[in-house]
DSSP file (Angstrom, degrees, kcal/mol; ACC not computed):
  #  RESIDUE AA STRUCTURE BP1 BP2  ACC     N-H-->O    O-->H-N    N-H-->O    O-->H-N    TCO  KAPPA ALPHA  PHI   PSI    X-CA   Y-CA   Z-CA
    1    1 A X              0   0    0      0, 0.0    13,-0.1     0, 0.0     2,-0.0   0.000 360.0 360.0 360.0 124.5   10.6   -8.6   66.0
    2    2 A X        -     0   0    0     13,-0.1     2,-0.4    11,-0.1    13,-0.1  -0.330 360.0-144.9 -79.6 166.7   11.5   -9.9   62.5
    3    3 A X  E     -A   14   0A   0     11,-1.0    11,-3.1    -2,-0.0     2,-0.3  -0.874   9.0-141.4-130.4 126.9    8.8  -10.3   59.5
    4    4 A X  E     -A   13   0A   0     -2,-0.4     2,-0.4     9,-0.3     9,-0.2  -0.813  31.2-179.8-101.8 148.9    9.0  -12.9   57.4
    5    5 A X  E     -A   12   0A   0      7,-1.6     7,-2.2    -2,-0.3     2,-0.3  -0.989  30.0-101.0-156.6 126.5    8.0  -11.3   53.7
    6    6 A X  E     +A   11   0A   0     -2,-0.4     2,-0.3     5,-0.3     5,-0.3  -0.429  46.8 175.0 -71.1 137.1    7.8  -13.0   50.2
    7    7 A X  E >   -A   10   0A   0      3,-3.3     3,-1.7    -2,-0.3    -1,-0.0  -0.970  50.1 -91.1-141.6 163.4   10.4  -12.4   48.0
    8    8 A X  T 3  S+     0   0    0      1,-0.4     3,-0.1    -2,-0.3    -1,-0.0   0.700 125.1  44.4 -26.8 -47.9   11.9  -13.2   44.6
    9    9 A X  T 3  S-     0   0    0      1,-0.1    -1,-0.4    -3,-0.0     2,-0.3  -0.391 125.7 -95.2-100.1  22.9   13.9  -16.1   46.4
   10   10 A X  E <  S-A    7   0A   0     -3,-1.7    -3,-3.3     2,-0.0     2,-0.5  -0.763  81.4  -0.9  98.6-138.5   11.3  -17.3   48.2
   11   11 A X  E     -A    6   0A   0     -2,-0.3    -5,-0.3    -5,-0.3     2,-0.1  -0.900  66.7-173.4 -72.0  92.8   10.3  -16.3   52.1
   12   12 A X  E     -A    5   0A   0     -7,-2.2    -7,-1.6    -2,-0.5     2,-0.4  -0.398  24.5-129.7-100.8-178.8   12.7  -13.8   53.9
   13   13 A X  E     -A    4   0A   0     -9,-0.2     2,-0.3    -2,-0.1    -9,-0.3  -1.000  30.9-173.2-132.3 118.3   13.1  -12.5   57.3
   14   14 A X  E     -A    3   0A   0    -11,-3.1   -11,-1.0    -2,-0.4     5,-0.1  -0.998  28.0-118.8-122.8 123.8   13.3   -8.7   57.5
   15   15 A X     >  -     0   0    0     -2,-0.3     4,-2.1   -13,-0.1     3,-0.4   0.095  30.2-119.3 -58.8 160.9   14.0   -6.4   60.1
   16   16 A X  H >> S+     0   0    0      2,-0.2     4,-1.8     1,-0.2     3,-1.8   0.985 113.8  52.3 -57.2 -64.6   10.8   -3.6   61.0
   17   17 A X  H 34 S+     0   0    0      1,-0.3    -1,-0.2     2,-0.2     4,-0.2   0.566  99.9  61.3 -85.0   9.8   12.9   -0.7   60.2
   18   18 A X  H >> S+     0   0    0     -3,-0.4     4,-3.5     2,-0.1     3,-1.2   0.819 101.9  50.9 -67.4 -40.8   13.8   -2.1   57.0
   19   19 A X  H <X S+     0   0    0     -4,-2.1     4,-4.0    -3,-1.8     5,-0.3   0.967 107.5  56.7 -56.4 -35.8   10.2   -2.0   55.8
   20   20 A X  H 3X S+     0   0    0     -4,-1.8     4,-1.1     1,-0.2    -1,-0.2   0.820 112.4  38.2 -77.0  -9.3   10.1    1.4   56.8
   21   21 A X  H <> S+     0   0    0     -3,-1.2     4,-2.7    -5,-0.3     5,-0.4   0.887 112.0  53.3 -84.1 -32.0   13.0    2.4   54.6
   22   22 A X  H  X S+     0   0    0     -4,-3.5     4,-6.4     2,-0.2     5,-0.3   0.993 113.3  49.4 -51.9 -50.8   12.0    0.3   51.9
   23   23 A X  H  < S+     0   0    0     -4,-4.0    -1,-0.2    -5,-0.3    -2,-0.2   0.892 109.1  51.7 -20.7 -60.6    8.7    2.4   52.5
   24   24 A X  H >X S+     0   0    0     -4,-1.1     3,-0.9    -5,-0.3     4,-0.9   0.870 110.4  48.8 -73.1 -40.2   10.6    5.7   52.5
   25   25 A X  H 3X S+     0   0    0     -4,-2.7     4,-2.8     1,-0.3     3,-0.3   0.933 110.6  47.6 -69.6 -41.9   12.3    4.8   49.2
   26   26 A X  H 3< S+     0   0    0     -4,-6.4    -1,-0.3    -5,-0.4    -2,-0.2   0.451 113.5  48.3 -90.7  13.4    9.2    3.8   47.4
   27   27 A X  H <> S+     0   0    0     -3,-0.9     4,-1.2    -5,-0.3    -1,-0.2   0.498 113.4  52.1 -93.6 -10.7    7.4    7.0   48.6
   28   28 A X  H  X S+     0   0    0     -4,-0.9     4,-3.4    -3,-0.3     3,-0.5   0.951 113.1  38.3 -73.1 -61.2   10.4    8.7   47.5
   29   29 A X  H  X S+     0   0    0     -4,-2.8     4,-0.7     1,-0.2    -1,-0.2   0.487 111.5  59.3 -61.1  -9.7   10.6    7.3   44.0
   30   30 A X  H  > S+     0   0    0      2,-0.2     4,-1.4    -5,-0.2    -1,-0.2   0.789 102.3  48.5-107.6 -12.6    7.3    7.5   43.8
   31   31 A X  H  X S+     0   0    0     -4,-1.2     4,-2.7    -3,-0.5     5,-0.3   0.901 113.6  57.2 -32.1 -71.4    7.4   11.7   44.5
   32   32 A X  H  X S+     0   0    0     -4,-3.4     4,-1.6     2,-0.2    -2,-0.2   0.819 105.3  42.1 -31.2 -58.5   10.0   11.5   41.9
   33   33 A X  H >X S+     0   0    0     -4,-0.7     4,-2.8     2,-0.2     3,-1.1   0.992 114.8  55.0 -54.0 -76.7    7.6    9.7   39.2
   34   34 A X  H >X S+     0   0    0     -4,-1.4     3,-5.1     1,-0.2     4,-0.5   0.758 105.6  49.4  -3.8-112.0    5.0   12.2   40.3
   35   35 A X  H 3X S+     0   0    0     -4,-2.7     4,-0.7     1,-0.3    -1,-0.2   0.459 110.5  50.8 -39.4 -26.5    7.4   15.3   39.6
   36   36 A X  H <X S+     0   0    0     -4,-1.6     4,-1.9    -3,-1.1    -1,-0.3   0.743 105.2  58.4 -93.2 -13.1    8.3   14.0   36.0
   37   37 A X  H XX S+     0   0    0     -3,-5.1     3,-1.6    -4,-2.8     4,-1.3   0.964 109.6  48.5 -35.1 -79.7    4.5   13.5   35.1
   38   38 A X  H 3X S+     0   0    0     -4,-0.5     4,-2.6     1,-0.3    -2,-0.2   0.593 110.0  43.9 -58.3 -32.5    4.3   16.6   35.7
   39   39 A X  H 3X S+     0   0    0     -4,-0.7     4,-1.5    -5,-0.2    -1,-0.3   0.951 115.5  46.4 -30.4 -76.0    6.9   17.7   34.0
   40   40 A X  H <X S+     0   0    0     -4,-1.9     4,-2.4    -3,-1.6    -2,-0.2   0.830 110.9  54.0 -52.1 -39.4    6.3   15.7   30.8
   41   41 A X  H  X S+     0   0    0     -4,-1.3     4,-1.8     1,-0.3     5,-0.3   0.932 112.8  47.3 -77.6 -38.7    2.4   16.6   30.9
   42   42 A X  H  X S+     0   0    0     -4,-2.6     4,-1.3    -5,-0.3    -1,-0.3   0.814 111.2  48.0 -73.2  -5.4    3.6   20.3   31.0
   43   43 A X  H  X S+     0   0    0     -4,-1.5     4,-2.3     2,-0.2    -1,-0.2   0.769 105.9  58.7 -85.6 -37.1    6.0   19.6   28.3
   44   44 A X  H  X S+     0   0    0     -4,-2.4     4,-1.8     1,-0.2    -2,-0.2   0.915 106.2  51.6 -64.7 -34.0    3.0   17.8   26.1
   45   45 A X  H  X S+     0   0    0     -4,-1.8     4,-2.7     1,-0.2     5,-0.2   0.857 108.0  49.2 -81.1 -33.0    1.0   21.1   26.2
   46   46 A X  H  X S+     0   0    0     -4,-1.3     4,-1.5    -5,-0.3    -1,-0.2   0.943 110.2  47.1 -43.8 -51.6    3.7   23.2   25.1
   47   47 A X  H  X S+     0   0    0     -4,-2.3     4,-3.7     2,-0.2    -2,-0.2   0.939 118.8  48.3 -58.2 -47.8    4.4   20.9   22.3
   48   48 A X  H  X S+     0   0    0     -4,-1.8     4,-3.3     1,-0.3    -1,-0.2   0.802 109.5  48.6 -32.9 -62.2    0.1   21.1   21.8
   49   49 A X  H  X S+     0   0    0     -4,-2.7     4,-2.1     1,-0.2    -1,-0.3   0.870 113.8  46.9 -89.9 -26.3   -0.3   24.5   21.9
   50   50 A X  H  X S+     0   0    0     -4,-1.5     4,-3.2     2,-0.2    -2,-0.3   0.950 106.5  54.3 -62.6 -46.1    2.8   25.1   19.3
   51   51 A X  H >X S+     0   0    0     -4,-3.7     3,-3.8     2,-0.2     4,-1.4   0.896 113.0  46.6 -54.6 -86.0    1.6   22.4   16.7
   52   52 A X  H 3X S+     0   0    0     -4,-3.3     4,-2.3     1,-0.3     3,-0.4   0.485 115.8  47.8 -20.8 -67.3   -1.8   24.8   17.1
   53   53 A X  H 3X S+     0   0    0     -4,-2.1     4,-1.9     1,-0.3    -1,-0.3   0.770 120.3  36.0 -47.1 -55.9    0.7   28.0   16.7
   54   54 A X  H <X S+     0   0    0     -3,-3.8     4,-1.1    -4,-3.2    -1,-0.3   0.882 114.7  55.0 -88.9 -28.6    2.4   26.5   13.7
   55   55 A X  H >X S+     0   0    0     -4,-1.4     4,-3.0    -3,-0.4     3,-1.2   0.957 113.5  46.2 -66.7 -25.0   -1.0   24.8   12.2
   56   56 A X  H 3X S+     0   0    0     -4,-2.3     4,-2.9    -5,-0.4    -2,-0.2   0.942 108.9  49.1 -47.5 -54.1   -2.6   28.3   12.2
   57   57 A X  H 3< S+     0   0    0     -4,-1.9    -1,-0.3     2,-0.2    -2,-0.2   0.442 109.2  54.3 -63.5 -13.3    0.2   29.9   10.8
   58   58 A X  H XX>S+     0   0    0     -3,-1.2     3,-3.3    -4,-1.1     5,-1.6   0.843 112.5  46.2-121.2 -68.5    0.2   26.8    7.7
   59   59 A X  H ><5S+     0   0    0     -4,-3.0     3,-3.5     1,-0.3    -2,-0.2   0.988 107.5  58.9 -71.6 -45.2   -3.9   27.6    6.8
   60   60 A X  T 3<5S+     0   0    0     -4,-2.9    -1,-0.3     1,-0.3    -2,-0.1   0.668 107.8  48.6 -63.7  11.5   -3.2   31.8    6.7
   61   61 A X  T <45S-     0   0    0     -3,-3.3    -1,-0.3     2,-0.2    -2,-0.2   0.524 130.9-101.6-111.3   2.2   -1.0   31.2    4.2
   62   62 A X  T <<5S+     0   0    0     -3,-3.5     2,-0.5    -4,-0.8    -3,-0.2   0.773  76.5 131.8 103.9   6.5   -3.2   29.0    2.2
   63   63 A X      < -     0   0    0     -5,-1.6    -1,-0.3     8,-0.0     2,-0.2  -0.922  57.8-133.3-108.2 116.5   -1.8   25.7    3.2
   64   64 A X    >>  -     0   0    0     -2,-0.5     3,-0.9     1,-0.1     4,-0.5  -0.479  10.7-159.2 -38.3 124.8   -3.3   22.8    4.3
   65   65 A X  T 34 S+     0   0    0     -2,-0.2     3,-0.4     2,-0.2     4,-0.3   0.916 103.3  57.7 -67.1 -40.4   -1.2   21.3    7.7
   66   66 A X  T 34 S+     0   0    0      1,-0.2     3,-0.2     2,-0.1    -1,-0.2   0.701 114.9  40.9 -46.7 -34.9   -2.8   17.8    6.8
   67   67 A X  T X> S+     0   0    0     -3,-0.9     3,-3.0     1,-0.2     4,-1.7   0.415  77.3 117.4-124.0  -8.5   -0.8   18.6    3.3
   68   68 A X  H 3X S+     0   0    0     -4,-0.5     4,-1.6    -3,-0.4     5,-0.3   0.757  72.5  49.1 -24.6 -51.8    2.3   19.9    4.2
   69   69 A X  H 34 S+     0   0    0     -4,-0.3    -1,-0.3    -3,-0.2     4,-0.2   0.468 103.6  62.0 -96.6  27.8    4.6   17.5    3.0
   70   70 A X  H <> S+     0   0    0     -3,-3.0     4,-2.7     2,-0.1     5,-0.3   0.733 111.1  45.4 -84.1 -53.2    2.7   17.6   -0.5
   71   71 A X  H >X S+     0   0    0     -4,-1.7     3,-4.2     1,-0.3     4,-1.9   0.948 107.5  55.5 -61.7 -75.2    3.8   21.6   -0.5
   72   72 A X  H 3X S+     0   0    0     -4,-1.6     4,-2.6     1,-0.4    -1,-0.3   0.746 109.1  45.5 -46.6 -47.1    7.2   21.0    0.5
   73   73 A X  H 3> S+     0   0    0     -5,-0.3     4,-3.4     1,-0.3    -1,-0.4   0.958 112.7  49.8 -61.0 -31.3    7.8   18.8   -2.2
   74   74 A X  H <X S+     0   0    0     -3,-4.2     4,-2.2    -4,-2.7    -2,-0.3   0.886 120.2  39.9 -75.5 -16.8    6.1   21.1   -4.7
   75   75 A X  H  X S+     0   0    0     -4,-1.9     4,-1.1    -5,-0.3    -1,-0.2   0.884 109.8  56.6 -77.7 -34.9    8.3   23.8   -3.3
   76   76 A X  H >X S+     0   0    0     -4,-2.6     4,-1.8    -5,-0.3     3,-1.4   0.989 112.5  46.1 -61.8 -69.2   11.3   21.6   -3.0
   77   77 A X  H 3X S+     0   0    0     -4,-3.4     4,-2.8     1,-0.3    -1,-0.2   0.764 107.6  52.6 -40.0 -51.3   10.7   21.1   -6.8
   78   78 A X  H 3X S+     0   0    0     -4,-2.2     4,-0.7     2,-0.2    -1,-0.3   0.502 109.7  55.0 -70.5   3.3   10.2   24.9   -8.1
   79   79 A X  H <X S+     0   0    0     -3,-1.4     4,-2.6    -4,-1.1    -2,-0.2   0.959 105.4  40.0 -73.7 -65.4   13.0   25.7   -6.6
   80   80 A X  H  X S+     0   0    0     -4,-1.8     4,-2.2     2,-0.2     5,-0.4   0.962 118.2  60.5 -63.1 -36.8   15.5   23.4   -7.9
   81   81 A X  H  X S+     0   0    0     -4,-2.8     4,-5.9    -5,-0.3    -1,-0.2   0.970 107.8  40.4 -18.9 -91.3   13.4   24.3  -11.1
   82   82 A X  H  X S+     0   0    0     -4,-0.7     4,-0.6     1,-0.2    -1,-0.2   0.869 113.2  51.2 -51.7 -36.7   14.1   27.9  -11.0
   83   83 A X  H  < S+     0   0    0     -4,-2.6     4,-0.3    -3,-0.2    -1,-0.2   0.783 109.2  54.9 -89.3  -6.7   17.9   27.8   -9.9
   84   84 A X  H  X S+     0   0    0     -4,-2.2     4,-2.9    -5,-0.2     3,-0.4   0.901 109.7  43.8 -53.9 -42.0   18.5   25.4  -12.8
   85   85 A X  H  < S+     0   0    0     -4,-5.9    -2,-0.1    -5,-0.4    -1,-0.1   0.687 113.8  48.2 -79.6  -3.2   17.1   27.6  -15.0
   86   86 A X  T  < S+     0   0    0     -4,-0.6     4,-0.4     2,-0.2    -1,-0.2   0.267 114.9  55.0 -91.1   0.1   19.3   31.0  -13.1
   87   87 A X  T >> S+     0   0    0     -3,-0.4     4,-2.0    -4,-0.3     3,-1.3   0.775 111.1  40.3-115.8 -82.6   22.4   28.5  -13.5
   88   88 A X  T 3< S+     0   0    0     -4,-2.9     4,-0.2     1,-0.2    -2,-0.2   0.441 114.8  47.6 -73.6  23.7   21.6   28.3  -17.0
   89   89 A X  T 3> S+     0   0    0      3,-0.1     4,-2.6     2,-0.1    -1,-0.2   0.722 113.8  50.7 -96.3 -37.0   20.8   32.0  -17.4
   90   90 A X  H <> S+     0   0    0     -3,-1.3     4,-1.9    -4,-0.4    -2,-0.2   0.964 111.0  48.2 -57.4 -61.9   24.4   32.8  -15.3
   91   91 A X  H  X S+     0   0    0     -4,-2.0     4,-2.5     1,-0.3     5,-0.3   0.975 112.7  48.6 -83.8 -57.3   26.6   30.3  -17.8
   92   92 A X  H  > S+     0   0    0     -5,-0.4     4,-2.7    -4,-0.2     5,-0.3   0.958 116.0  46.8 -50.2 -43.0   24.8   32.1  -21.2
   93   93 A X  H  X S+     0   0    0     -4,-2.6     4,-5.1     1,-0.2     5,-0.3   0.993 111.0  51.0 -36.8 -76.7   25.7   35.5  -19.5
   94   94 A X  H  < S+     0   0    0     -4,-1.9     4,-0.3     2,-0.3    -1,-0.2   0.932 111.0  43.8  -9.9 -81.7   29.0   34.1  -18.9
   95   95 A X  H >< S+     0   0    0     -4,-2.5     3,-1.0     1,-0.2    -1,-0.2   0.900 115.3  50.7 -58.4 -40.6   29.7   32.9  -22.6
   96   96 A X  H >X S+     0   0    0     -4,-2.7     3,-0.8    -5,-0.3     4,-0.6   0.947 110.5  50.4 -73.6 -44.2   28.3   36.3  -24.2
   97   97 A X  H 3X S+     0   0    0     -4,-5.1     4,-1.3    -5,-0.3    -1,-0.3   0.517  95.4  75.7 -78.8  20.2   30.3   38.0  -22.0
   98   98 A X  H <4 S+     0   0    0     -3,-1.0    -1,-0.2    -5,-0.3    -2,-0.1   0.457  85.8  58.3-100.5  23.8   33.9   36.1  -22.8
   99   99 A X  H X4 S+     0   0    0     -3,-0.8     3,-3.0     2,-0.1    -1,-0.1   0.700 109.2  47.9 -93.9 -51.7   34.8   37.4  -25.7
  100  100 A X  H 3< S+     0   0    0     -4,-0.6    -2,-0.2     1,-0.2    -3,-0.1   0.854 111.4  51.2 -32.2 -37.0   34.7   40.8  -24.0
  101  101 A X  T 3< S+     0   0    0     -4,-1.3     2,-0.6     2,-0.0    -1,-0.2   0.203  83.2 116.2 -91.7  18.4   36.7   39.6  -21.1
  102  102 A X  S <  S-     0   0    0     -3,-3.0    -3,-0.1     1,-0.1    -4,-0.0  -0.685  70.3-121.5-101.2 123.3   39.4   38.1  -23.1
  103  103 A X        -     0   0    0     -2,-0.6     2,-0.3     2,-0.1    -1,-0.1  -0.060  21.0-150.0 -28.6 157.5   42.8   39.7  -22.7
  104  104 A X              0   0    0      1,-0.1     0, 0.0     0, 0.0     0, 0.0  -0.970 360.0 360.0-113.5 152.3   44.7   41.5  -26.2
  105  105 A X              0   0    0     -2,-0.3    -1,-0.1     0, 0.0    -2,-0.1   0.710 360.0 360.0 -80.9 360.0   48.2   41.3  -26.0
């Protein structure tokens, strides 16, 4: 016997063993949904327990995690610091050794 049923469009008329597929689809999709929670939630805890892993690893060296990108910049800085000054250590090297390195005919 058709079922009349609200829809977008108004009132429709739908057969029974269409509700029960429509049924079956949205239990289906709804398995689906299910099974990427679960997914996702296991995926958050990974992420969780690594941020722990990595903040752990941050404070035994003497680093804030909170402050992290404060370091990296101060690291970021001595660095190029220290190979500008091995750049200019290279190029004096360099100059004192070219008279040596100069052919005679």
């Amino acid at each position: 016997m058709p079922v009349t049923v609200p829809s977008k469009r108004g009132m429709t008329t739908e057969q029974p063993d269409h509700r029960h597929e429509r049924l079956r689809a949205a239990k289906k999709r709804l398995t689906t949904a299910e099974s990427q929670l679960q997914l996702l939630r296991g995926r958050l805890q990974q992420a969780q327990e690594e941020q722990a892993r990595v903040e752990q690893a941050c404070r035994a060296k003497g680093v804030d995690p909170a402050d992290l990108d404060r370091v990296i910049t101060k690291l970021e800085h001595e660095y190029d610091s220290s190979m500008t000054d091995l750049e200019g250590q290279i190029k004096g090297a360099e100059e004192r050794l070219a008279p040596y390195a100069e052919e005679t005919p």
